[in-house]
MARBA-3410 file (N, C-alpha, C, O; in Angstrom, 1 decimal):
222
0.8,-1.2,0.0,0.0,0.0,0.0,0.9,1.3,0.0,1.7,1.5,0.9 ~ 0.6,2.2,-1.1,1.2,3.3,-1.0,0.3,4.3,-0.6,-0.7,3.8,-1.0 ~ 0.0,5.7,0.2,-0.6,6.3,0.3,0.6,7.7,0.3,1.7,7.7,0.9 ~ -0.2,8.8,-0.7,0.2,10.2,-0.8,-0.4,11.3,-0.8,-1.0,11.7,-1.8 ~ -0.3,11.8,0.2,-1.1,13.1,0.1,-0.3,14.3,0.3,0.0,14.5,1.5
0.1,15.3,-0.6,0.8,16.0,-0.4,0.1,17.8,-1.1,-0.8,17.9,-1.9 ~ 0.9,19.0,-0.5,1.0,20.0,-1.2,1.9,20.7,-1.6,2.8,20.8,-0.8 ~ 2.0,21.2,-2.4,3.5,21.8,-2.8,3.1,22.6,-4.4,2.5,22.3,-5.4 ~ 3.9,24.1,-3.9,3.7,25.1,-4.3,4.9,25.5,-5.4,6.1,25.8,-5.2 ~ 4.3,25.3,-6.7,5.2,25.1,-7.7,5.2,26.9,-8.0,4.9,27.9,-7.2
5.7,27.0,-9.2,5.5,28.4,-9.9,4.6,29.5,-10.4,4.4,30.7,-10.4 ~ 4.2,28.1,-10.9,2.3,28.9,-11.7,1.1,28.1,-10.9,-0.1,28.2,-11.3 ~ 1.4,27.3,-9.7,0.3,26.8,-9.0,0.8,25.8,-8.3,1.8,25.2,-8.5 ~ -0.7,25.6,-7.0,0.0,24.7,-6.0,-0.5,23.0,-6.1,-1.7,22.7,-6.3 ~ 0.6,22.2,-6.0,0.0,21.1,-6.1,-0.9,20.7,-5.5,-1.0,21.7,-4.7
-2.1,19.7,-5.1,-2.7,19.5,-4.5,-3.2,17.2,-5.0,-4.1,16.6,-5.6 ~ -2.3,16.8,-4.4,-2.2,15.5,-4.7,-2.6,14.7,-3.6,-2.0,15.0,-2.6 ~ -3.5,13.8,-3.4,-4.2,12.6,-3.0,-4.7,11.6,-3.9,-5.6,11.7,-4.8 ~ -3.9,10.4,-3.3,-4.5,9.5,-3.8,-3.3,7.9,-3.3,-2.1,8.0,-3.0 ~ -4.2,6.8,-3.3,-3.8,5.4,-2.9,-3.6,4.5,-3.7,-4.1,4.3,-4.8
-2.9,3.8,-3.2,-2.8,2.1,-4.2,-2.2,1.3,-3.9,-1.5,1.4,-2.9 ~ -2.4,0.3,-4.5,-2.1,-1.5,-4.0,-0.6,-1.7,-4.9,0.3,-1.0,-5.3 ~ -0.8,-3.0,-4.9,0.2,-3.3,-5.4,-0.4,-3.5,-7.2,-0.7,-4.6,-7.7 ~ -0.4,-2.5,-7.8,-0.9,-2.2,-8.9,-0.2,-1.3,-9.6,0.7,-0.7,-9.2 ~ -0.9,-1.4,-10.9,-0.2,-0.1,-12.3,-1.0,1.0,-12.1,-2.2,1.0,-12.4
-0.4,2.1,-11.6,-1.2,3.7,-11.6,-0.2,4.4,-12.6,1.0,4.7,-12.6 ~ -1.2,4.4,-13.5,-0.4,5.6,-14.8,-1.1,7.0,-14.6,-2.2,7.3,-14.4 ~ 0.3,8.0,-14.6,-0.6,9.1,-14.6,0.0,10.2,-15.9,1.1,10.4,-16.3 ~ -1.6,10.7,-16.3,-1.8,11.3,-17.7,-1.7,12.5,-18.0,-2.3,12.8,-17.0 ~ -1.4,13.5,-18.5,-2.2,14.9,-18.3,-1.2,15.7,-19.5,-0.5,15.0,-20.3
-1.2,17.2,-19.6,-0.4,17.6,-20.3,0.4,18.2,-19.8,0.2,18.6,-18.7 ~ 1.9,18.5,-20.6,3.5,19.1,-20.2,3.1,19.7,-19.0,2.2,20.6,-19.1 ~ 3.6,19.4,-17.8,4.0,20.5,-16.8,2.8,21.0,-15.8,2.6,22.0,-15.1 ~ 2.0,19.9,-16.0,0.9,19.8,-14.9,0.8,18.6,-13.9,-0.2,18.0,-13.5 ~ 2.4,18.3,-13.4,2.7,17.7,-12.4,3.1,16.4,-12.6,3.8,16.1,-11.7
2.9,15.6,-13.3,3.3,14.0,-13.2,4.5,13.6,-12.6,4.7,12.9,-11.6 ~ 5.5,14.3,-13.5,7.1,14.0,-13.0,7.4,14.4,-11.7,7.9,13.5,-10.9 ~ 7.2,15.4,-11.2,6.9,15.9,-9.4,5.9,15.0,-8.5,5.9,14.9,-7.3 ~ 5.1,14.6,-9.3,4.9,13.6,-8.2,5.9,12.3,-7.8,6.2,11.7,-6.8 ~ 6.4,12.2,-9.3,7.2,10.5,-8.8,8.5,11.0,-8.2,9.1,10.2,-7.5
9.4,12.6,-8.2,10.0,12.7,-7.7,9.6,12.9,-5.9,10.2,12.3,-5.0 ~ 8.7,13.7,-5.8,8.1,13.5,-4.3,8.2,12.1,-3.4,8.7,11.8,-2.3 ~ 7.5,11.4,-4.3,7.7,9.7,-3.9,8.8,9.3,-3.5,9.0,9.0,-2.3 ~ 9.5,9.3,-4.2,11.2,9.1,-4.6,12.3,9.8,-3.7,13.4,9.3,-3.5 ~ 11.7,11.4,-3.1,12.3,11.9,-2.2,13.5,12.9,-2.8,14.3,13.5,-2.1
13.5,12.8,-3.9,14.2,14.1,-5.3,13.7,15.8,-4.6,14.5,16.7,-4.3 ~ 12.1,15.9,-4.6,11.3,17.1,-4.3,10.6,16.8,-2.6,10.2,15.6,-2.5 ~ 10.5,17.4,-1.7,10.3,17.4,-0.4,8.3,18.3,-0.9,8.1,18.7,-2.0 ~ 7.8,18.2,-0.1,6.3,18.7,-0.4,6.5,19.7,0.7,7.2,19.5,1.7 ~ 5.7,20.6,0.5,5.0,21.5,1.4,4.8,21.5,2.8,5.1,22.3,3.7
3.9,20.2,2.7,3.3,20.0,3.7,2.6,18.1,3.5,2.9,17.7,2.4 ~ 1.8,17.2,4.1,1.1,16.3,3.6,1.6,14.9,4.3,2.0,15.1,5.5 ~ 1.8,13.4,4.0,2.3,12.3,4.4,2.5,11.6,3.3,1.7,11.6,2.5 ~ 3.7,10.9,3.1,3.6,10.0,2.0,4.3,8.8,2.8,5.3,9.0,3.4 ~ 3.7,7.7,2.7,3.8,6.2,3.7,3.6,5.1,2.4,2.8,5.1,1.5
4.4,4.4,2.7,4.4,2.7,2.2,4.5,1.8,2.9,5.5,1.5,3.5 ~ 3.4,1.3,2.8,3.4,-0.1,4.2,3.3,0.9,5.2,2.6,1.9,5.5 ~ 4.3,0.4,5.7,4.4,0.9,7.3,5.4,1.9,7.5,5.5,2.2,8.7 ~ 6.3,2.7,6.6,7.3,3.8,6.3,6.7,4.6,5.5,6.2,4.8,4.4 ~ 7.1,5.4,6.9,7.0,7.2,6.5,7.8,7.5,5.7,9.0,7.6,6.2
7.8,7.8,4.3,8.3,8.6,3.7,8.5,10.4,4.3,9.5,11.0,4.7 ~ 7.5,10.7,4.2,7.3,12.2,4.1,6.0,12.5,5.1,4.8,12.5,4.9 ~ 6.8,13.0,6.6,5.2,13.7,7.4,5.8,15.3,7.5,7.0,15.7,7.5 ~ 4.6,15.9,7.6,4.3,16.9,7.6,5.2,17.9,9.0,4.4,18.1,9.9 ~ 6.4,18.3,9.2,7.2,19.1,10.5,8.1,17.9,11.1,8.3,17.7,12.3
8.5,17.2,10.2,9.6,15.5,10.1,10.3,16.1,9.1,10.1,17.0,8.4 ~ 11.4,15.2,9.2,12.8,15.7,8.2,12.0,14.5,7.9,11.4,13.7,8.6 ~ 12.2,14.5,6.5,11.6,13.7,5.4,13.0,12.2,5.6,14.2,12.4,5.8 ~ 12.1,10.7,5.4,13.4,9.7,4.9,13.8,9.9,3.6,13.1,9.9,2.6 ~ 15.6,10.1,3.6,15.9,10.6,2.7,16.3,9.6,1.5,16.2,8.4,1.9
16.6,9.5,0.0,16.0,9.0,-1.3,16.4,8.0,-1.2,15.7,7.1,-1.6 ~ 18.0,7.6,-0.5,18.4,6.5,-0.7,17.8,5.3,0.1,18.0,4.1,-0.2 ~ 17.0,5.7,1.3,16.7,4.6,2.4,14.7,4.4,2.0,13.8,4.0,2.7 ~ 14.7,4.8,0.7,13.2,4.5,0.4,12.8,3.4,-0.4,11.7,3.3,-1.0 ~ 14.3,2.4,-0.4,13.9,1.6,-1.4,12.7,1.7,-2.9,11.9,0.9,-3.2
13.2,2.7,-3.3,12.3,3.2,-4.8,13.2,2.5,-5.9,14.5,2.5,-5.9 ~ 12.5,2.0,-6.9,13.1,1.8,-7.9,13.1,2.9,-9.1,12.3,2.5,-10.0 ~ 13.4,3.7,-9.3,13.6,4.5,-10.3,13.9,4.8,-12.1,15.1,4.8,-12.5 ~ 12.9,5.0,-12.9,13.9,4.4,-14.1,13.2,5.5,-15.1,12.0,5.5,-15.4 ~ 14.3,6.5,-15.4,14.0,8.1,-16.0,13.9,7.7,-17.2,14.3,6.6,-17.6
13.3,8.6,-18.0,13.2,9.0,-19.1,14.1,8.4,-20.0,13.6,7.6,-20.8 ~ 15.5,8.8,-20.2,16.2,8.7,-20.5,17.7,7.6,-19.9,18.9,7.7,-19.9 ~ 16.6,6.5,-19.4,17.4,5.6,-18.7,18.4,5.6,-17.6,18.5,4.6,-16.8 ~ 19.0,6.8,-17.7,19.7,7.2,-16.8,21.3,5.9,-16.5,21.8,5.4,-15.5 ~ 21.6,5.7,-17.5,22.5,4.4,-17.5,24.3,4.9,-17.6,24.7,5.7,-18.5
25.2,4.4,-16.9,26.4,5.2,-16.8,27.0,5.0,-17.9,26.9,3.8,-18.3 ~ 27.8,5.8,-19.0,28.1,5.3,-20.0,29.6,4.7,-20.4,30.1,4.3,-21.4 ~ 30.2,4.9,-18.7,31.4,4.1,-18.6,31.6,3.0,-18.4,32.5,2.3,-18.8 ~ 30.5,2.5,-17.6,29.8,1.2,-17.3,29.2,0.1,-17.9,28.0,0.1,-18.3 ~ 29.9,-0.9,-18.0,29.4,-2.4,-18.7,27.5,-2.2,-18.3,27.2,-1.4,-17.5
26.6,-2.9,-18.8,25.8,-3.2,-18.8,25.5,-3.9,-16.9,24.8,-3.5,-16.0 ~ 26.4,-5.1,-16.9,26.9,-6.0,-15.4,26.7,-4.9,-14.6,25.6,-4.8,-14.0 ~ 27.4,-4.1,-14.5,28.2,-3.0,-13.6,26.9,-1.9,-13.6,26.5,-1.4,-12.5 ~ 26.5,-1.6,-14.4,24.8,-0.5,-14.8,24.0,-1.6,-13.5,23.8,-1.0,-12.4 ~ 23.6,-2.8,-13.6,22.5,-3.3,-13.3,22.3,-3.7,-12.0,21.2,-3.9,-11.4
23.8,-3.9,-11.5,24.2,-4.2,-9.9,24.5,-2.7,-9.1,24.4,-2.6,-7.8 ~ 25.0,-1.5,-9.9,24.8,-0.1,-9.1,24.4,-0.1,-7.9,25.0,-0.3,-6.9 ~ 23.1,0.1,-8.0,22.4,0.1,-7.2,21.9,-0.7,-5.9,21.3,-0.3,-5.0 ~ 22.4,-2.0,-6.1,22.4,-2.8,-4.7,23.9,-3.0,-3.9,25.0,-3.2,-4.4 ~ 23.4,-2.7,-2.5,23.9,-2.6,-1.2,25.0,-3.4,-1.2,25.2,-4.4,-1.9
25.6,-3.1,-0.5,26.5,-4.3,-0.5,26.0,-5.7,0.2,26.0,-6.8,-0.1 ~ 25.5,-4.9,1.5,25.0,-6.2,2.1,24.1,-6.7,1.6,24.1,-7.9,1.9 ~ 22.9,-6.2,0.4,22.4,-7.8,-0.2,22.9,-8.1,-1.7,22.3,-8.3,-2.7 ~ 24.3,-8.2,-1.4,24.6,-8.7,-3.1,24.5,-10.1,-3.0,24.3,-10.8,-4.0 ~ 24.6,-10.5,-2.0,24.5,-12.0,-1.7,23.2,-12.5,-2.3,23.1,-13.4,-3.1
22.0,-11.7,-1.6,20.9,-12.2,-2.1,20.0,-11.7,-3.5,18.8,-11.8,-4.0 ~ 21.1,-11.1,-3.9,20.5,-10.0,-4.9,20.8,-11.3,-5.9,19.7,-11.5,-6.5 ~ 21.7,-12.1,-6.2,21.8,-12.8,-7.2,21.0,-13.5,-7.6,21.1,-13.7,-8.8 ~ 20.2,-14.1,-7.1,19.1,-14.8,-7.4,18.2,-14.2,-8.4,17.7,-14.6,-9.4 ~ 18.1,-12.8,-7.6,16.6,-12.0,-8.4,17.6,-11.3,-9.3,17.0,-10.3,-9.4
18.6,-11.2,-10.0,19.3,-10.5,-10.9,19.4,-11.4,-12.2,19.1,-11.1,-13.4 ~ 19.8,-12.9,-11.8,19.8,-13.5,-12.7,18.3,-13.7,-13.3,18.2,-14.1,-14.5 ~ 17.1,-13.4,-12.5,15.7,-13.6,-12.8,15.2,-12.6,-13.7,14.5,-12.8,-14.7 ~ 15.6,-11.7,-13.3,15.5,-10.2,-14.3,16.6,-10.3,-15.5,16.6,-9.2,-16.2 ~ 17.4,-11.2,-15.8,17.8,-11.0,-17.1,17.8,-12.0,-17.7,18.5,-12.1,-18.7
16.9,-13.2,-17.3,16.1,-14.2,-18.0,15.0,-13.6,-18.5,14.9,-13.5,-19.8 ~ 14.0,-12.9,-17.6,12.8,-12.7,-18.0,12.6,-11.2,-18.9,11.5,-10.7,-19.4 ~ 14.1,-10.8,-18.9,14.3,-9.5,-19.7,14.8,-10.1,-20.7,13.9,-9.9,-21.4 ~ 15.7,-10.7,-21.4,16.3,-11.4,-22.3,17.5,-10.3,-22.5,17.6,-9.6,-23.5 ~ 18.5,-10.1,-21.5,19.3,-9.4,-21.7,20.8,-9.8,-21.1,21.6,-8.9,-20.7
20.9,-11.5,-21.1,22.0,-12.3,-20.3,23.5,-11.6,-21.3,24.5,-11.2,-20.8 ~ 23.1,-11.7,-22.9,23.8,-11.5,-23.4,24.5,-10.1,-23.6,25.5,-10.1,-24.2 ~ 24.1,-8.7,-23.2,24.5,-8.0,-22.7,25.2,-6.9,-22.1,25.4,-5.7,-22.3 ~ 25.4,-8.1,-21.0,26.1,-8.1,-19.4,27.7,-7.0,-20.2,27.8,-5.8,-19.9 ~ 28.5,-7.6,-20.9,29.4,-6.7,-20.9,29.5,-6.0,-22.0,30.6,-5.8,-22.5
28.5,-5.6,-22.3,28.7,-4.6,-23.7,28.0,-2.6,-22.7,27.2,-2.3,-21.7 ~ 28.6,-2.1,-23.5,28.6,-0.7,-22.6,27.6,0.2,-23.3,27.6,0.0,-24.5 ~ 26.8,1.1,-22.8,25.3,1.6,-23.2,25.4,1.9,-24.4,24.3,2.2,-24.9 ~ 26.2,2.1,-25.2,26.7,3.2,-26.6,26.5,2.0,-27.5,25.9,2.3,-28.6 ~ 26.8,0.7,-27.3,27.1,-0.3,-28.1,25.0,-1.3,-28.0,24.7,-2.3,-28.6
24.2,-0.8,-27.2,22.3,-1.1,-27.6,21.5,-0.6,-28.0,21.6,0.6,-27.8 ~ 20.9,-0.8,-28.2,19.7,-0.4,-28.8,18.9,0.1,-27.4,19.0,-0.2,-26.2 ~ 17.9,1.3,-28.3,17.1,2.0,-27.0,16.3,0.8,-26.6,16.2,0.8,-25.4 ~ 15.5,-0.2,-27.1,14.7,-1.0,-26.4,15.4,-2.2,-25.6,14.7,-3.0,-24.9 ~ 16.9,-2.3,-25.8,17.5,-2.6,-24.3,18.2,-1.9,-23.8,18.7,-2.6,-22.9
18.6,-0.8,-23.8,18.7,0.1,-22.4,17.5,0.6,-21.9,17.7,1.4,-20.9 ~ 15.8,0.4,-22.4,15.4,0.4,-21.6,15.2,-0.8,-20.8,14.7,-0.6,-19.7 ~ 15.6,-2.5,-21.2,15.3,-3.3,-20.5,16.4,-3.3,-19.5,16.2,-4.0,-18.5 ~ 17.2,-2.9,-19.6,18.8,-2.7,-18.9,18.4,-1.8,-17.8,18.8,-2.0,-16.6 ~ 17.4,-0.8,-18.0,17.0,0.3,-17.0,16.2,-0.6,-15.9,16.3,-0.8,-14.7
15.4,-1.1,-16.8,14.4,-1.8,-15.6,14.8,-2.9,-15.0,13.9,-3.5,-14.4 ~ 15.7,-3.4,-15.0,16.3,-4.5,-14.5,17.5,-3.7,-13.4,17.8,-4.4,-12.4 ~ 17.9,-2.5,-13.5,18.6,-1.7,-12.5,18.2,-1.5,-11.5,18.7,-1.7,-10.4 ~ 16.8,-0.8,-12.0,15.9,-0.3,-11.1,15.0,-1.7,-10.4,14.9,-1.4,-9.2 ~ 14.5,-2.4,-10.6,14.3,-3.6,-9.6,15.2,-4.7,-9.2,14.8,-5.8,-8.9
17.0,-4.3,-9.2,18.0,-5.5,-9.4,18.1,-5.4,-7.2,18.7,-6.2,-6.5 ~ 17.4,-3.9,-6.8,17.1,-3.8,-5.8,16.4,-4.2,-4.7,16.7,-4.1,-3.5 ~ 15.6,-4.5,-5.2,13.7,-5.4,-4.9,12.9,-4.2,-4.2,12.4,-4.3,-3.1 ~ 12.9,-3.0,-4.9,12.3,-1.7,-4.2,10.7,-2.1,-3.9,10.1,-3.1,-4.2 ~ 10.4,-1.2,-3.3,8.9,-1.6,-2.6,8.3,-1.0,-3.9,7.7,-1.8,-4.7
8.6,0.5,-4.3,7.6,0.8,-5.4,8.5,0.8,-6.7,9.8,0.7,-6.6 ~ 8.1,0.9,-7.3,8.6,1.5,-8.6,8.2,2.5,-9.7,7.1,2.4,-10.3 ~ 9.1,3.4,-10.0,8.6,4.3,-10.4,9.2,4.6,-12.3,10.4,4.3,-12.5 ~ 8.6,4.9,-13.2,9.0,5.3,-14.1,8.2,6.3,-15.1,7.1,6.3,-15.5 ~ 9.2,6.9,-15.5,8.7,8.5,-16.0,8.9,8.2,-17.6,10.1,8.0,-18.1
7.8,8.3,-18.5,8.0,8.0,-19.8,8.9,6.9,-20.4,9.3,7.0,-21.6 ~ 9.2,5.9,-19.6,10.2,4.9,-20.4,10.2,4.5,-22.0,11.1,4.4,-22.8 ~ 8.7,4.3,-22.1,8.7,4.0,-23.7,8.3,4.9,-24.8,7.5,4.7,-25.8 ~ 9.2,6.7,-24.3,8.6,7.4,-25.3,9.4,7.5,-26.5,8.9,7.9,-27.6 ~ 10.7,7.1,-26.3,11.4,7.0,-27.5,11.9,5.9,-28.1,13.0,5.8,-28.7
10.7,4.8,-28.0,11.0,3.7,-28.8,9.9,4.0,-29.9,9.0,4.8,-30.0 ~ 10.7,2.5,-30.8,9.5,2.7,-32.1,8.4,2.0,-31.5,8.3,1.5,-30.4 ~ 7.4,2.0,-32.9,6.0,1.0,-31.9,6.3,-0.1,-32.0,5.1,-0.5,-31.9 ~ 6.9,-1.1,-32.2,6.9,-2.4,-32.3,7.8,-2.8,-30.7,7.5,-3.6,-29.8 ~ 8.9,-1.9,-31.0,9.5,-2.0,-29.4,8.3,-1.8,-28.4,7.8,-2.5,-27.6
8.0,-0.6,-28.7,7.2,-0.2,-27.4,6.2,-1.4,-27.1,6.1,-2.1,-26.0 ~ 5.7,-1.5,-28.0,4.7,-2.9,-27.6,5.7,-3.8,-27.1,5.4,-4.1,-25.9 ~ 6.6,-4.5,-27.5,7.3,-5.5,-26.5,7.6,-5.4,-25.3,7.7,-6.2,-24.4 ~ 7.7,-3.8,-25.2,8.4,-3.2,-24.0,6.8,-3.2,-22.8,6.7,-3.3,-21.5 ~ 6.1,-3.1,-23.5,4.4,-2.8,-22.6,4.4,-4.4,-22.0,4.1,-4.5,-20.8
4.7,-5.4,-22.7,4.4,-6.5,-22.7,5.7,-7.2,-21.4,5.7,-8.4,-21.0 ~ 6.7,-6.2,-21.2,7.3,-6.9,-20.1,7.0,-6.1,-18.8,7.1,-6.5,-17.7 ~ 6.7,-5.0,-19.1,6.5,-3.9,-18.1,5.0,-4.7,-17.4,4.9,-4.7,-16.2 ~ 4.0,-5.4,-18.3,3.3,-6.5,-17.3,3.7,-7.4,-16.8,3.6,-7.5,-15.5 ~ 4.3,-8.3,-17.6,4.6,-9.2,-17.0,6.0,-8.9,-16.1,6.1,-9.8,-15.3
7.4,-7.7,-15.9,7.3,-8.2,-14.6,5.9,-7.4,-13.3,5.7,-7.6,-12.1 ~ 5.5,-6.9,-13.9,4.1,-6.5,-12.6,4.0,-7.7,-11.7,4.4,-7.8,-10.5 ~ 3.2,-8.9,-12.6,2.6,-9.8,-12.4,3.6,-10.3,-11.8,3.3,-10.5,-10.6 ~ 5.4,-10.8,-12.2,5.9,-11.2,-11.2,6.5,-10.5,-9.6,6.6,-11.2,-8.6 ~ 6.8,-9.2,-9.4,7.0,-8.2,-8.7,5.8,-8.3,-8.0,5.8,-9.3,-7.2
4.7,-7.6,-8.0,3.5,-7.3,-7.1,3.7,-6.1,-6.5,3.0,-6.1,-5.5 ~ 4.4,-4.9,-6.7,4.3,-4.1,-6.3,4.0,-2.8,-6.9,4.0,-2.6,-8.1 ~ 3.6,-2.1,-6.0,2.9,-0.6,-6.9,3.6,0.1,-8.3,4.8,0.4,-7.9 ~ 3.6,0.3,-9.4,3.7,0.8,-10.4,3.6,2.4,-10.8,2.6,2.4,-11.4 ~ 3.9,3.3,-10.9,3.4,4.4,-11.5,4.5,4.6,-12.5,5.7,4.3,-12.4
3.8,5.0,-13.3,4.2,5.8,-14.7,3.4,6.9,-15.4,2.3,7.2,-15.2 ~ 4.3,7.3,-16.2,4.0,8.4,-16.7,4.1,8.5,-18.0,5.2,8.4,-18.4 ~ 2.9,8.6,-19.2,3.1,8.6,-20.1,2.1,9.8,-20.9,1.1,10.1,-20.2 ~ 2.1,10.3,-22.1,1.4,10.9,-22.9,0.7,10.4,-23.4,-0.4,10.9,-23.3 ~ 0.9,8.8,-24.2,0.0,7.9,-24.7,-1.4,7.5,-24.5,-1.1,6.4,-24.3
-2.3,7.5,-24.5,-3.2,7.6,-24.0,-3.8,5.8,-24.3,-4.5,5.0,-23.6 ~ -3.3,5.6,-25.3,-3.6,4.0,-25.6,-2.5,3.4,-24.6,-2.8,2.6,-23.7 ~ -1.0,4.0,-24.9,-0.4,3.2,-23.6,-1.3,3.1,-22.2,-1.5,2.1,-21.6 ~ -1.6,4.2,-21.9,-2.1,4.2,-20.4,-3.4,3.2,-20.1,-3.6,2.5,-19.0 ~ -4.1,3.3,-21.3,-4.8,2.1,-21.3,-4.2,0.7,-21.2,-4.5,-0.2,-20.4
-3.3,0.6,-21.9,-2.9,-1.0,-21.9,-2.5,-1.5,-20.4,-2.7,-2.4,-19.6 ~ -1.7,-0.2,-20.5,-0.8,-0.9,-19.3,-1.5,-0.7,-17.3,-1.2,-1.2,-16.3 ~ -2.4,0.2,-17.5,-3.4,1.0,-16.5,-4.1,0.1,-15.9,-4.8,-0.6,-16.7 ~ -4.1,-0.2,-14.1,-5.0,-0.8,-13.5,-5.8,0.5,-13.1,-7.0,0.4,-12.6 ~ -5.3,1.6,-13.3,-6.0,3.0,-13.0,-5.2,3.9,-13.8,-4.1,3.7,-14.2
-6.1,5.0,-14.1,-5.4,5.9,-15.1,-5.8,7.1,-13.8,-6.8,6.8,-13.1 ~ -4.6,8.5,-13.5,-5.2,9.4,-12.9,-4.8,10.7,-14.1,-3.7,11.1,-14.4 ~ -5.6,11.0,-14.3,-5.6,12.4,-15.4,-5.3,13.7,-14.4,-6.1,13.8,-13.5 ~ -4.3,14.6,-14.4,-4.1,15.8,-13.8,-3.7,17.1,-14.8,-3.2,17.0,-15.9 ~ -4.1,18.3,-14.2,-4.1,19.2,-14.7,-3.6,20.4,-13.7,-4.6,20.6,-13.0
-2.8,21.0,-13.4,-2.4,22.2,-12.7,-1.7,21.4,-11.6,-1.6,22.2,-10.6 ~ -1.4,20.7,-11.4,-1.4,20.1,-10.3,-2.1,18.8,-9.6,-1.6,18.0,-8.9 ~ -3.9,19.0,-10.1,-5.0,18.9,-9.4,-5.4,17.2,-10.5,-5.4,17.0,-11.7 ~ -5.7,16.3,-9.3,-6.1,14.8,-10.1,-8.0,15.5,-10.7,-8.9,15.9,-10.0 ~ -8.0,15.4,-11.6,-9.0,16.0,-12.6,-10.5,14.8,-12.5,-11.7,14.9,-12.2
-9.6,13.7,-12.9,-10.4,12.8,-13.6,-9.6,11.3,-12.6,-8.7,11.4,-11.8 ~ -10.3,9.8,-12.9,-9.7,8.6,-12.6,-10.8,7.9,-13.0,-11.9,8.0,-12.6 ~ -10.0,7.1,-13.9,-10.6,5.7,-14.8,-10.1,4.6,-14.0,-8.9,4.7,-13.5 ~ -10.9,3.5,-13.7,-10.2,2.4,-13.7,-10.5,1.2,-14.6,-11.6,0.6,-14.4 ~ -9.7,0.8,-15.5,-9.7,-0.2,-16.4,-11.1,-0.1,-17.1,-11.8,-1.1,-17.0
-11.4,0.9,-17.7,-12.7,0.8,-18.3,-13.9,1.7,-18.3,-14.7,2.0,-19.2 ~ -14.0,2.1,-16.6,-14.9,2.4,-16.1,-14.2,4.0,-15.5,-13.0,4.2,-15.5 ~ -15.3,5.0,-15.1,-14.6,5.5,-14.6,-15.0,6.0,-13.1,-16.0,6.8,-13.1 ~ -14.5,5.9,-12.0,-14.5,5.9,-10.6,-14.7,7.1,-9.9,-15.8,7.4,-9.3 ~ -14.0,7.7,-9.9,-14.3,9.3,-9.6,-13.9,10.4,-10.3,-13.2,10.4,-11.3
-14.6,11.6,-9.5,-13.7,12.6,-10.1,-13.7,13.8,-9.1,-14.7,14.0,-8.3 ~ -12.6,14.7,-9.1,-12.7,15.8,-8.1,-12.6,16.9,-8.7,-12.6,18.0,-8.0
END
């Protein structure tokens, strides 16, 4: 369970974000610069809020007159736009970054899992310059969960593939859901993506969640 409720006072207006979830896909929608990316950094612990609570499980991210837990100890999986991948760095060395020392022991199991079910064993030592964008994004997402983060977060990953990629790439972005089980958000323009991939869509505008569909139907609105 993630729960966020925050405020925060951008330039041309103040956020005003509430909303919950399971261990599910929340895509959120809207146009340039009416908040999506600020929320996943909020989550994430990049941008601090105003004011508000943001809790997973049983960790306080973010209370209101608390020094916020800071990015590294929130176990977030993270995976930008633009992959965010080192370009001095083997693939191997990209995908293990991010885990601790103390669980490299156990990390191996679930690393090797993630580059079965990513198809990206072969890989391992070739350096970001030398793949293609629809495996540096599987390279991303295999970084970003080589962690076992509680949520996971990603900000347009499939906006710069072609469509044939992208559809492959939709099609692992479920299936690992279904093996993971943990909360999802993304961000995309797509509006067919958000469908595909959406156990809820939240539509925002100024800040403000506008609209929310769930898989078909639509549930509320504020």
């Amino acid at each position: 369970m993630l729960n966020v409720q925050f405020l925060k006072q951008l330039a041309h207006y103040e956020m005003d974000i509430q909303f919950e979830m399971k261990a599910e896909i929340l895509v959120l929608v809207g146009p340039s610069g009416s908040g999506k990316t600020t929320i996943l950094n909020t989550v994430a612990g990049l941008v601090h809020p105003d004011s508000g609570t943001i809790v997973s499980k049983d960790r306080v991210f973010f209370q209101s007159d608390e020094k916020p837990l800071p990015a590294r100890d929130r176990q977030i999986g993270y995976l930008f736009q633009d992959y965010a991948l080192f370009p001095h760095m083997t693939v191997e060395k990209n995908i293990w970054y991010g885990v601790k020392k103390k669980q490299q022991k156990e990390s191996v199991a679930t690393i090797q899992q993630l580059l079965h079910v990513l198809g990206i064993e072969h890989l391992l030592q070739k350096f970001p310059h030398q793949i293609s964008g629809g495996e540096k994004q599987r390279v991303g997402l295999a970084r970003a969960l080589a962690a076992q983060p509680s949520v996971l977060l990603l900000d347009e990953p499939l906006s710069a593939l072609d469509k044939e990629t992208r559809q492959q790439c939709q099609d692992e972005l479920l299936r690992l859901h279904e093996i993971w089980q943990i909360p999802f958000i993304i961000v995309t323009h797509d509006l067919d993506e958000a469908e595909r991939l959406g156990d809820r869509i939240i539509y925002l505008d100024k800040g403000h969640i506008v609209r929310e569909e769930r898989k078909k139907y639509l549930v509320s609105a504020y």
